[in-house]
Backbone as CSV, one residue per row, in Angstrom:
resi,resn,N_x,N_y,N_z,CA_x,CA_y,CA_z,C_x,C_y,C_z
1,UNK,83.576,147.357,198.420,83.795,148.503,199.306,84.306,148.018,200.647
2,UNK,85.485,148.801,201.238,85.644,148.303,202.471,84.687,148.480,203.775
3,UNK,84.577,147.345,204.423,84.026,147.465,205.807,84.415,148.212,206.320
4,UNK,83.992,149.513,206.849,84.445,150.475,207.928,83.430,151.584,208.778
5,UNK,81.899,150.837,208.124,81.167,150.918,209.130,80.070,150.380,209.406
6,UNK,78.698,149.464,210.454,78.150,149.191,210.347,76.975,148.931,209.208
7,UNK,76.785,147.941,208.768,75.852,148.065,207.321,74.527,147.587,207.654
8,UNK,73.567,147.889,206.920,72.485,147.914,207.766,72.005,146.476,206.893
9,UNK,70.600,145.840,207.317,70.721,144.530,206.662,70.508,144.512,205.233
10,UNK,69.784,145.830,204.258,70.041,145.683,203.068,71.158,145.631,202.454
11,UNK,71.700,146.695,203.105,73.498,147.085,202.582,73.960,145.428,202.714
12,UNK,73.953,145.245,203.761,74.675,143.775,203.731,74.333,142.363,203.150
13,UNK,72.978,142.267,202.713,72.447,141.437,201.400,72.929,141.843,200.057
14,UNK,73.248,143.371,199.825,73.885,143.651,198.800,75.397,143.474,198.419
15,UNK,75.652,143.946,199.917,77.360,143.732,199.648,77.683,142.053,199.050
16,UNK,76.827,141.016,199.785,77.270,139.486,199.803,76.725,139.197,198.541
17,UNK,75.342,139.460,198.233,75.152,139.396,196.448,76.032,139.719,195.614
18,UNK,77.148,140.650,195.528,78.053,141.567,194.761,79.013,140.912,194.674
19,UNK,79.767,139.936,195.818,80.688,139.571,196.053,81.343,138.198,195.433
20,UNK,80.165,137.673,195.258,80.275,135.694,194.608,78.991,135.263,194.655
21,UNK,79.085,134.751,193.289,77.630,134.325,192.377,78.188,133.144,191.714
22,UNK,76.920,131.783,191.262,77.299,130.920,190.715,78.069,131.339,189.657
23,UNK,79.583,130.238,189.216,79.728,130.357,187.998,80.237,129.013,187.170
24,UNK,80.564,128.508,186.095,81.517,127.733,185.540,82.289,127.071,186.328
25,UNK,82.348,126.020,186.531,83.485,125.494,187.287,84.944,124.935,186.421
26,UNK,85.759,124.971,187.307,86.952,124.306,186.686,88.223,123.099,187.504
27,UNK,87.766,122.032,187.039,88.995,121.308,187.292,90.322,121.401,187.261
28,UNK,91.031,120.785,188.205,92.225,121.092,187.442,92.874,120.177,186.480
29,UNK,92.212,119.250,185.969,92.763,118.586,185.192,92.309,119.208,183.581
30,UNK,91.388,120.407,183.221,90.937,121.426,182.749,92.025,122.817,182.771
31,UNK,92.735,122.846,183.771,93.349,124.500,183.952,94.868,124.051,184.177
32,UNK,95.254,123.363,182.713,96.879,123.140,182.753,97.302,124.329,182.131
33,UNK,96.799,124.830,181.219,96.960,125.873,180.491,96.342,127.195,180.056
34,UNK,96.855,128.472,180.288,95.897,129.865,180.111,94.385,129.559,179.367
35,UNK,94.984,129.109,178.265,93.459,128.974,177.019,92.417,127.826,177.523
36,UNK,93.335,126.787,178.651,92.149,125.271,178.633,91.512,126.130,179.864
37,UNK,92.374,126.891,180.782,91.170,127.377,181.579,90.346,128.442,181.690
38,UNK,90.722,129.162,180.882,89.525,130.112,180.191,88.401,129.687,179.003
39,UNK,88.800,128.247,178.619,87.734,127.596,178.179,86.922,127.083,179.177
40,UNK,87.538,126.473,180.347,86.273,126.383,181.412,85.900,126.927,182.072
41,UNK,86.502,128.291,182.360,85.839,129.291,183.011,85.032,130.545,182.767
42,UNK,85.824,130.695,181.165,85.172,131.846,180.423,86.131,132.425,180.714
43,UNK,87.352,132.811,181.988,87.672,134.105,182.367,89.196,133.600,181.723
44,UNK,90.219,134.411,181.799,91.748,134.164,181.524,92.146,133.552,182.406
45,UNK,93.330,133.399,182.752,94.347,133.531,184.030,95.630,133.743,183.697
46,UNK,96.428,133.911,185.096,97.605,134.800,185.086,98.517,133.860,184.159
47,UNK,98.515,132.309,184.777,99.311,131.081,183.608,99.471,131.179,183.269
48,UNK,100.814,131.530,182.317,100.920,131.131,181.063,102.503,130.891,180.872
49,UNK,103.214,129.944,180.113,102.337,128.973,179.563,102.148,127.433,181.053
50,UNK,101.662,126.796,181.075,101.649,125.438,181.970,102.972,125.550,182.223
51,UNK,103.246,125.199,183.490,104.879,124.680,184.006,104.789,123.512,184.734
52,UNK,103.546,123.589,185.135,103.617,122.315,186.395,101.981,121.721,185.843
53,UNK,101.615,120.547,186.541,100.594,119.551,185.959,99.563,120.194,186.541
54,UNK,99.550,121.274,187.632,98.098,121.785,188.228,98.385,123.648,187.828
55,UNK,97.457,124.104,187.239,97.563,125.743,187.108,96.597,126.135,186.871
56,UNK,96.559,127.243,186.254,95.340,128.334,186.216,94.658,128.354,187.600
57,UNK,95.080,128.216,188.369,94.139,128.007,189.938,94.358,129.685,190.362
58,UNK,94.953,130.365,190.962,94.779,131.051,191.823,93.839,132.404,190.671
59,UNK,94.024,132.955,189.923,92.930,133.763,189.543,91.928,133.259,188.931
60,UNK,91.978,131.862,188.245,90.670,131.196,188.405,89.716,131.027,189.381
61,UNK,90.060,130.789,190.550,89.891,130.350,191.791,88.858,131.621,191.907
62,UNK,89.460,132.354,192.066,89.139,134.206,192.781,87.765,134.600,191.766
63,UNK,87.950,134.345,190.320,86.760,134.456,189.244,85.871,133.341,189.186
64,UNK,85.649,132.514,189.703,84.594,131.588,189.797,84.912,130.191,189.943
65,UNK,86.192,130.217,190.053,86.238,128.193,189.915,86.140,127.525,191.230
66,UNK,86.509,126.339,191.469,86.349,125.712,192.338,87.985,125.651,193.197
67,UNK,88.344,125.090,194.295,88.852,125.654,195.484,90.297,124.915,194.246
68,UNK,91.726,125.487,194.344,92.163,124.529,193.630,92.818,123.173,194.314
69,UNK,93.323,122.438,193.412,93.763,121.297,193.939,94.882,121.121,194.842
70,UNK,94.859,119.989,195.795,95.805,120.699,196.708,97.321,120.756,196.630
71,UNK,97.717,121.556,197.353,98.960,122.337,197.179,99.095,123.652,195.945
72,UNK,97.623,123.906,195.635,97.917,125.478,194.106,96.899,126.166,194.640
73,UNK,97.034,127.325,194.671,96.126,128.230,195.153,97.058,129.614,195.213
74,UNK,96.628,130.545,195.965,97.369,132.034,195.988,97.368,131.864,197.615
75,UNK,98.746,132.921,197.815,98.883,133.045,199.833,97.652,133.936,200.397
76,UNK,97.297,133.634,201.412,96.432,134.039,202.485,96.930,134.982,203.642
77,UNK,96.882,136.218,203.770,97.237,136.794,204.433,96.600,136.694,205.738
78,UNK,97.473,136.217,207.310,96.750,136.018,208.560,96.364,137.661,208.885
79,UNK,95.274,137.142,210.000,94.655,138.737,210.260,94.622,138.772,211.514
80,UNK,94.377,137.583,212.236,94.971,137.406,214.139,95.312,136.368,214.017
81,UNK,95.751,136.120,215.259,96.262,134.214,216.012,95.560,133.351,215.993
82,UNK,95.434,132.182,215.767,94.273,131.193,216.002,94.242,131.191,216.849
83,UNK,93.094,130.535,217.141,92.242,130.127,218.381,92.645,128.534,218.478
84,UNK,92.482,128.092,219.713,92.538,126.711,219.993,90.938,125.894,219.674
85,UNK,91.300,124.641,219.121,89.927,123.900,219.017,89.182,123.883,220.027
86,UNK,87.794,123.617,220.096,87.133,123.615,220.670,86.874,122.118,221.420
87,UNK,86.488,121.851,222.342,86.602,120.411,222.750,85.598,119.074,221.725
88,UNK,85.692,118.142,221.106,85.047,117.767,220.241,84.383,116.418,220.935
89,UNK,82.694,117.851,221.418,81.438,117.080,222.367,80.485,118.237,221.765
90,UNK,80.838,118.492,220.450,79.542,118.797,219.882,78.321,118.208,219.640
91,UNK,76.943,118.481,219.828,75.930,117.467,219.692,75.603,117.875,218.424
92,UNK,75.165,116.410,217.433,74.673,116.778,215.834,73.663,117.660,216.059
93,UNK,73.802,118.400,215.121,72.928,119.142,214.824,71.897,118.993,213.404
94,UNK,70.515,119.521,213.722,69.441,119.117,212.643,69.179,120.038,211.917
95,UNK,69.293,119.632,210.517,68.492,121.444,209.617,67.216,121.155,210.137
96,UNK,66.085,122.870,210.432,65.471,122.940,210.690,64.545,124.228,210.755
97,UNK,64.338,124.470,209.365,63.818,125.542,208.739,65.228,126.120,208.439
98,UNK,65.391,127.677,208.368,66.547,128.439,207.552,67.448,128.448,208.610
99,UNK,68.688,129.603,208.427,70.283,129.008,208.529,70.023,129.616,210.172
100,UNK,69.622,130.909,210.509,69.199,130.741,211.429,68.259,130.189,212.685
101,UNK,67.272,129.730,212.255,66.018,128.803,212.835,67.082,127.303,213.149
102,UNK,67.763,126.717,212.319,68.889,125.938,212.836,69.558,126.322,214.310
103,UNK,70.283,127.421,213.548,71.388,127.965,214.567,70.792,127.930,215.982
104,UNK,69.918,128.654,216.188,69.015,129.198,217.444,67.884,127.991,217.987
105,UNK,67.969,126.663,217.092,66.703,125.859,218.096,67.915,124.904,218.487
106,UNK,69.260,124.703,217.784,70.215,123.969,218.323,70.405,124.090,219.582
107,UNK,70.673,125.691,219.766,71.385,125.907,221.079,72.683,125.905,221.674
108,UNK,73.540,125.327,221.012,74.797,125.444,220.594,75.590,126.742,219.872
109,UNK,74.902,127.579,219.467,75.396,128.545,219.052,74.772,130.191,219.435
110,UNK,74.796,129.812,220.382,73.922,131.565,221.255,75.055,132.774,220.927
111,UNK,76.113,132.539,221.162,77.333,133.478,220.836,77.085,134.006,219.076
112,UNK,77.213,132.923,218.418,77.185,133.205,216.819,75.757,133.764,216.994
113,UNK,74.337,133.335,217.036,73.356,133.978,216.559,73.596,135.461,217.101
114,UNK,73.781,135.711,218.563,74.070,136.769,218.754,74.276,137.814,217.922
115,UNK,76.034,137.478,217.508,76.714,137.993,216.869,75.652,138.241,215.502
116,UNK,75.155,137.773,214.925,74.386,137.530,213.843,73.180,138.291,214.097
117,UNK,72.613,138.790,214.817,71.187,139.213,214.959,72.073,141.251,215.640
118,UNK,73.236,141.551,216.453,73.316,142.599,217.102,74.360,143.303,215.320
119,UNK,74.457,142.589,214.453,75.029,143.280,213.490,74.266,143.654,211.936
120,UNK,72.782,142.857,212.373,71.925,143.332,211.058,72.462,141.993,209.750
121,UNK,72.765,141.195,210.247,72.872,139.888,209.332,71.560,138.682,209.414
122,UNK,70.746,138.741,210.199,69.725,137.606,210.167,68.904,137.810,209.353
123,UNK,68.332,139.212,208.171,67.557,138.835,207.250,68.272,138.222,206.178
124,UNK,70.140,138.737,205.914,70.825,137.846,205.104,70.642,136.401,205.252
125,UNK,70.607,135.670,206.439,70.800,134.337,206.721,69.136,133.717,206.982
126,UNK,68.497,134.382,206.839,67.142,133.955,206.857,66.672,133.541,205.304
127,UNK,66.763,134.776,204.260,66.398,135.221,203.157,67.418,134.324,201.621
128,UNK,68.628,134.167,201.940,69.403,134.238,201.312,69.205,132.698,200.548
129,UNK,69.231,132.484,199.464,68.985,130.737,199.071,70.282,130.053,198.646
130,UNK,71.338,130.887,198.644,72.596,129.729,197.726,74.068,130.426,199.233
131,UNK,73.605,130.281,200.393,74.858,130.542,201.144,75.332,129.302,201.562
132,UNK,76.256,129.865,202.017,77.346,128.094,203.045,77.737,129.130,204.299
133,UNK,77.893,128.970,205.275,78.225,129.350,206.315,78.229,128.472,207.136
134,UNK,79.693,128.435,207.715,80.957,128.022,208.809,80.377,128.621,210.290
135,UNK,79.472,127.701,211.107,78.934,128.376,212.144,79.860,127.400,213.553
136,UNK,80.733,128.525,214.159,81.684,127.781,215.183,80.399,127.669,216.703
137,UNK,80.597,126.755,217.401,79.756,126.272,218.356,79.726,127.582,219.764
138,UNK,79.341,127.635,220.586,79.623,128.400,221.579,80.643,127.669,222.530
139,UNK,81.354,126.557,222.585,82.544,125.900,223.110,83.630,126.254,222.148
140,UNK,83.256,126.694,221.111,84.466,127.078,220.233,84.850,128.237,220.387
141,UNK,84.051,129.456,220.712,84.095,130.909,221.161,85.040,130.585,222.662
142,UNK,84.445,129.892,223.405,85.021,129.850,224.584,86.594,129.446,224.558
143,UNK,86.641,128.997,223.442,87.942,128.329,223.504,88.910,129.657,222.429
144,UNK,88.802,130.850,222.435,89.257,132.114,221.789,89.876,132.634,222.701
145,UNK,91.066,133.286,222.608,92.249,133.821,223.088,91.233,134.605,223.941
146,UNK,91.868,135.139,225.294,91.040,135.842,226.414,90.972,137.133,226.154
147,UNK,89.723,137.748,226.284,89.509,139.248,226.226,89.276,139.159,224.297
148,UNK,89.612,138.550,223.606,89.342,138.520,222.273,87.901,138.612,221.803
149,UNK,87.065,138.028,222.259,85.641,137.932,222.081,85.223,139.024,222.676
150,UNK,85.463,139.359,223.596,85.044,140.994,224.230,84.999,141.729,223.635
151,UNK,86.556,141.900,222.922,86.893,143.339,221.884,85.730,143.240,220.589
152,UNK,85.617,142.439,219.958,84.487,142.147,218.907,83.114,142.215,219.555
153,UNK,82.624,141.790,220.600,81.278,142.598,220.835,81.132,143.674,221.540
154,UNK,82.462,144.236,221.555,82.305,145.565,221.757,82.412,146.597,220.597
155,UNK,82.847,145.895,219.827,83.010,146.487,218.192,82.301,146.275,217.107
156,UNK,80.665,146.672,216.745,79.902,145.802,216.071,80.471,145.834,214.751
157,UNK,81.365,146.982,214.006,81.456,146.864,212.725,82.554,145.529,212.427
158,UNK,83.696,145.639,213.267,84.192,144.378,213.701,83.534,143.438,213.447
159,UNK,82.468,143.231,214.702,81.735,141.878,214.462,80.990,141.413,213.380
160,UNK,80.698,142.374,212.366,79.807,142.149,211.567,80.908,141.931,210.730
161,UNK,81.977,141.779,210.061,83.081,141.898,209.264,83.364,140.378,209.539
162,UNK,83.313,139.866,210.999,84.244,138.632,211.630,83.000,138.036,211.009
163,UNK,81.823,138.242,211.106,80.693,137.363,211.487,80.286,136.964,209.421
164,UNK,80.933,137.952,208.369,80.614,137.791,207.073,81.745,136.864,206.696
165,UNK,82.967,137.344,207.452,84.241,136.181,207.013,83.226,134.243,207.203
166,UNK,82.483,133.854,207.547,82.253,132.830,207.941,81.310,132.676,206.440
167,UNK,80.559,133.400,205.921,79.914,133.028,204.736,80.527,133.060,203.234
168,UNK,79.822,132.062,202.456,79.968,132.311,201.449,78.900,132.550,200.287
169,UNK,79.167,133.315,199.120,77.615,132.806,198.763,77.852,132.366,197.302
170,UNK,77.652,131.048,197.721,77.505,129.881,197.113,77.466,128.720,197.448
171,UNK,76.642,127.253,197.210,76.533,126.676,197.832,77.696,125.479,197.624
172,UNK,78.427,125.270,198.830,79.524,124.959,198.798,79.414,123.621,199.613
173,UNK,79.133,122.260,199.230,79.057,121.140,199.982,80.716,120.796,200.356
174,UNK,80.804,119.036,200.640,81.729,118.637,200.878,82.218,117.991,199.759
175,UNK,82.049,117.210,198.807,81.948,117.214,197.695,83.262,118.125,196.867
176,UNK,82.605,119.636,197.480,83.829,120.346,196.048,84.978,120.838,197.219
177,UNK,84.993,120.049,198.217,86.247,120.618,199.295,86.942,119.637,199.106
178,UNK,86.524,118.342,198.972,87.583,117.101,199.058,88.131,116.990,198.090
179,UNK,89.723,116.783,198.548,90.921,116.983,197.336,91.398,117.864,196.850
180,UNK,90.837,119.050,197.536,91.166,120.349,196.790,91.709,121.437,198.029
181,UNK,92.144,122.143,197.826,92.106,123.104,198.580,93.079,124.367,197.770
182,UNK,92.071,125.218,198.390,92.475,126.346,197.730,91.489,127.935,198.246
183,UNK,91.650,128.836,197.938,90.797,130.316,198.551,89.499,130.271,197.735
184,UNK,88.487,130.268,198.386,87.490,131.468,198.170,86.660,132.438,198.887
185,UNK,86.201,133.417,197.951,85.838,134.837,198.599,84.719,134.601,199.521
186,UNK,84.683,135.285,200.890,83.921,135.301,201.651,83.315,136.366,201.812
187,UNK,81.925,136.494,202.288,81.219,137.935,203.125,82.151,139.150,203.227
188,UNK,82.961,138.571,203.695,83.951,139.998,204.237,85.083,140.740,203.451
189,UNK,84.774,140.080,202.197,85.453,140.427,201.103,87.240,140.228,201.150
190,UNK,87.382,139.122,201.808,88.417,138.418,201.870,88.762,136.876,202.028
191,UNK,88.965,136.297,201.806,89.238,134.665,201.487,89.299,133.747,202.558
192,UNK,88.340,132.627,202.509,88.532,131.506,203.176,89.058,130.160,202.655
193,UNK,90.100,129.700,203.564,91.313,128.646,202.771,90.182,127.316,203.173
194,UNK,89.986,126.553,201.824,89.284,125.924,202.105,90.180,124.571,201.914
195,UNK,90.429,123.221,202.955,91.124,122.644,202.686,90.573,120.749,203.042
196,UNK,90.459,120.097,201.750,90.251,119.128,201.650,91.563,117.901,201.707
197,UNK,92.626,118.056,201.409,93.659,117.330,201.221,94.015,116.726,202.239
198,UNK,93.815,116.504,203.161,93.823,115.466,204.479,93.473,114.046,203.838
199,UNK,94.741,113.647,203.748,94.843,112.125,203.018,93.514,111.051,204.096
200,UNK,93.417,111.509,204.994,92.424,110.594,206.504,90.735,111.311,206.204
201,UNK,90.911,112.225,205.565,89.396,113.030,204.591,89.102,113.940,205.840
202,UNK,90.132,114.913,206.766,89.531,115.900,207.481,89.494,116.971,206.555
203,UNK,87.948,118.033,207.086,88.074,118.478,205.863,88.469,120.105,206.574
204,UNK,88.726,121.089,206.412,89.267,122.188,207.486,88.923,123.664,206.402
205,UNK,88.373,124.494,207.221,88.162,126.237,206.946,89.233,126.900,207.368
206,UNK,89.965,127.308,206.859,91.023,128.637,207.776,91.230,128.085,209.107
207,UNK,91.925,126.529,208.690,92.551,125.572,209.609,91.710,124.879,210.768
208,UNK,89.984,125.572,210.845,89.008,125.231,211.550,88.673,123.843,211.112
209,UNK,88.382,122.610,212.105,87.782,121.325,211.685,86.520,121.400,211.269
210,UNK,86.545,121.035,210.309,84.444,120.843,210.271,83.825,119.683,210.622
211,UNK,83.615,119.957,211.841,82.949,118.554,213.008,81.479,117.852,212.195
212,UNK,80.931,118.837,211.531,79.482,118.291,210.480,79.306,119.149,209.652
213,UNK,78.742,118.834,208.228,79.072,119.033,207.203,77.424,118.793,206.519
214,UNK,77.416,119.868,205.533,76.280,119.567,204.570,75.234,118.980,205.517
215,UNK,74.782,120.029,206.112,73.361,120.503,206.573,72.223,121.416,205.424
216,UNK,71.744,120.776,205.113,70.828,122.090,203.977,69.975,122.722,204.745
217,UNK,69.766,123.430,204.806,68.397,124.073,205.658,68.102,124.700,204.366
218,UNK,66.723,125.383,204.655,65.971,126.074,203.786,66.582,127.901,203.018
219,UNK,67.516,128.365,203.663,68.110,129.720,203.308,69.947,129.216,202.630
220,UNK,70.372,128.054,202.923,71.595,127.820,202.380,72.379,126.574,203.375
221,UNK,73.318,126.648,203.019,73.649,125.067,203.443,75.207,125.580,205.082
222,UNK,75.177,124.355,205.843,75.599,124.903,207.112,76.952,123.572,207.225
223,UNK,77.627,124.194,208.071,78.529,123.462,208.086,79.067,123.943,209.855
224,UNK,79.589,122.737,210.760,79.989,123.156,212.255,81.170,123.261,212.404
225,UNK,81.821,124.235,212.881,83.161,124.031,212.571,83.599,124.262,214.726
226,UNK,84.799,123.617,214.574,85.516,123.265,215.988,86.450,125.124,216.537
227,UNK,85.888,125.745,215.515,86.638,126.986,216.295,86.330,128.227,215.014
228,UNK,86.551,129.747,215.368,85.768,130.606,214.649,87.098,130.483,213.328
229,UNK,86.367,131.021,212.299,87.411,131.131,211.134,88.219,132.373,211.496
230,UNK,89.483,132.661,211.057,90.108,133.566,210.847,91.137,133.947,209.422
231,UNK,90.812,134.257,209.008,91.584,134.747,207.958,92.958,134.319,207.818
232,UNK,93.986,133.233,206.785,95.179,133.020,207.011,95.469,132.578,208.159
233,UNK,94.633,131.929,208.942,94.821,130.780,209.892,95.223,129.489,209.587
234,UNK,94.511,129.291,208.018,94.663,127.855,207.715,96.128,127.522,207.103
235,UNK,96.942,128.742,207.249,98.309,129.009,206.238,98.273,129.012,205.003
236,UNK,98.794,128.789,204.282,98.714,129.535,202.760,98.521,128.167,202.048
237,UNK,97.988,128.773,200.557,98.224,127.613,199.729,99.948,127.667,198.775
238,UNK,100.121,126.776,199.287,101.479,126.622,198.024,101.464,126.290,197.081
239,UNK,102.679,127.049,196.056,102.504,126.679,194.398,102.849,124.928,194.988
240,UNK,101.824,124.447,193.431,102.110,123.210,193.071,103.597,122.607,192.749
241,UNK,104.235,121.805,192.686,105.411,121.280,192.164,105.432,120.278,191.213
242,UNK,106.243,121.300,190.096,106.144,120.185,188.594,105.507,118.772,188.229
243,UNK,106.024,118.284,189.169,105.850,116.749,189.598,104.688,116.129,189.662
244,UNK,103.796,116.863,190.604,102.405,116.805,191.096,101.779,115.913,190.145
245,UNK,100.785,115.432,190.531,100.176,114.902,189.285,98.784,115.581,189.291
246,UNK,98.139,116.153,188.226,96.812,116.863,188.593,95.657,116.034,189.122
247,UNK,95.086,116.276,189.966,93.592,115.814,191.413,92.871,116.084,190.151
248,UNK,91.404,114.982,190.290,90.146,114.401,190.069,89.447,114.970,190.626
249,UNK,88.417,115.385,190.725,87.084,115.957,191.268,87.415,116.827,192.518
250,UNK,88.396,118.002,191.973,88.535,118.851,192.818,87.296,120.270,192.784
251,UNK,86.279,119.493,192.918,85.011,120.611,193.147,84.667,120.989,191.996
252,UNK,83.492,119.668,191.195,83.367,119.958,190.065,82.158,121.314,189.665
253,UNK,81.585,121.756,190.833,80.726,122.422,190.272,80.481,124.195,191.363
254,UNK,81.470,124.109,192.277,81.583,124.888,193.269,81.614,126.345,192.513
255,UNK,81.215,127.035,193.108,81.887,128.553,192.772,81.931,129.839,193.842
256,UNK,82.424,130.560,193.404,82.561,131.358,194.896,83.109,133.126,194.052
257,UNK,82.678,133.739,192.733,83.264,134.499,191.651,82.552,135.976,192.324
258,UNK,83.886,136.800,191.924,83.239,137.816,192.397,82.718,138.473,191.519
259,UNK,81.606,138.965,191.520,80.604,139.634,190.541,80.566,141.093,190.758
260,UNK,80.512,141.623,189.834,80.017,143.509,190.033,78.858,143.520,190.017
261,UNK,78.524,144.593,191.163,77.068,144.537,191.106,76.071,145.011,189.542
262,UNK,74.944,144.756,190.152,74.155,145.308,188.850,73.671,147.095,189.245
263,UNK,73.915,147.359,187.982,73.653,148.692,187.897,72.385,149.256,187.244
């Protein structure tokens, strides 16, 4: 259902339950062909037949697989301008009880909890056991186009929309990002480009750095990123080229599938 008006915190444990649930994973050295990757996924895809050494990725991807390998995936539509990085003098941060009890004894992120507590999301991020959420620092807010951050806390359904784009639910280490990159579904019921292929191993959200990585806390796993996500910030994924040779452990066990709710 589209966001278009404040959800209260059940609605919004439901919406993110509904949205992506563990599933099957798939390699791409598994999804050369319609049938090999609906053998590892269970689901079809659009493929058919193989043309190039990496496929079945982009509606695999979207039904449960892992991010695809890099350069195959589906385009990302941008939704604003990026933001500039944030200055990189983040202090590590410690899991320490759930995703919020982190967030808020850090101190580093007063803007995000904010945002997180004035939109009816902290029993999601308290409660929730298999999330990943992309939490940008409060130097990273600061570093957001001017008057931009205003308009969003002046807009809670907004904020609560900006503030679900950052989750996922599933638990998504570093592990199934490296080497891969490709979309999956977020909170906000639109896609985060998740991108491992940085030959130097940076690993990047919707072109955001992730300054620290694979934090577990007790409600789902955390990750710091150098500036807020935005939608089609990170630019698109491009089809693969014939040539390619298909990637190794492009997120052997990740998932991110969108599920219908239960009825």
């Amino acid at each position: 259902m589209p966001i278009n008006r404040l959800l209260t915190a059940a609605a919004a444990s439901a919406l993110v339950a509904a949205l992506a649930l563990p599933a099957a994973a798939q390699t791409t050295s598994t999804a050369k062909t319609e049938a090999a990757a609906k053998a590892a996924t269970g689901k079809a895809t659009s493929d058919k037949p193989a043309g190039t050494a990496v496929q079945g990725t982009a509606k695999a991807v979207k039904d449960g697989a892992a991010p695809a390998a890099a350069g195959a995936g589906a385009n990302v539509q941008a939704t604003a301008a990026a933001t500039t990085p944030a200055p990189s003098n983040t202090k590590a941060v410690a899991a320490q009880g759930d995703l919020v009890d982190t967030l808020k004894l850090s101190g580093q992120f007063n803007t995000f909890v904010k945002a997180i507590d004035s939109t009816n999301l902290t029993q999601l991020l308290k409660t929730n056991k298999n999330l990943t959420v992309f939490a940008p620092t409060d130097a990273a807010f600061a570093a957001m186009p001017a008057g931009e951050l205003a308009k969003l806390q002046a807009d809670k359904v907004a904020m609560q929309k900006f503030v679900l784009h950052h989750i996922i639910n599933a638990p998504v280490d570093t592990t199934k990002i490296k080497g891969a990159r490709g979309p999956v579904p977020s909170g906000a019921q639109d896609n985060i480009l998740l991108d491992g292929s940085d030959e130097a191993g940076t690993l990047k959200a919707d072109g955001a750095t992730i300054v620290q990585a694979d934090l577990k806390t007790s409600s789902g796993m955390l990750h710091i990123v150098d500036k807020p996500l935005v939608a089609g910030a990170g630019g698109t994924a491009e089809p693969a080229q014939a040539s390619a040779p298909a990637s190794t452990g492009a997120g052997s066990d990740a998932s991110a599938a969108a599920a219908k709710p239960k009825t």
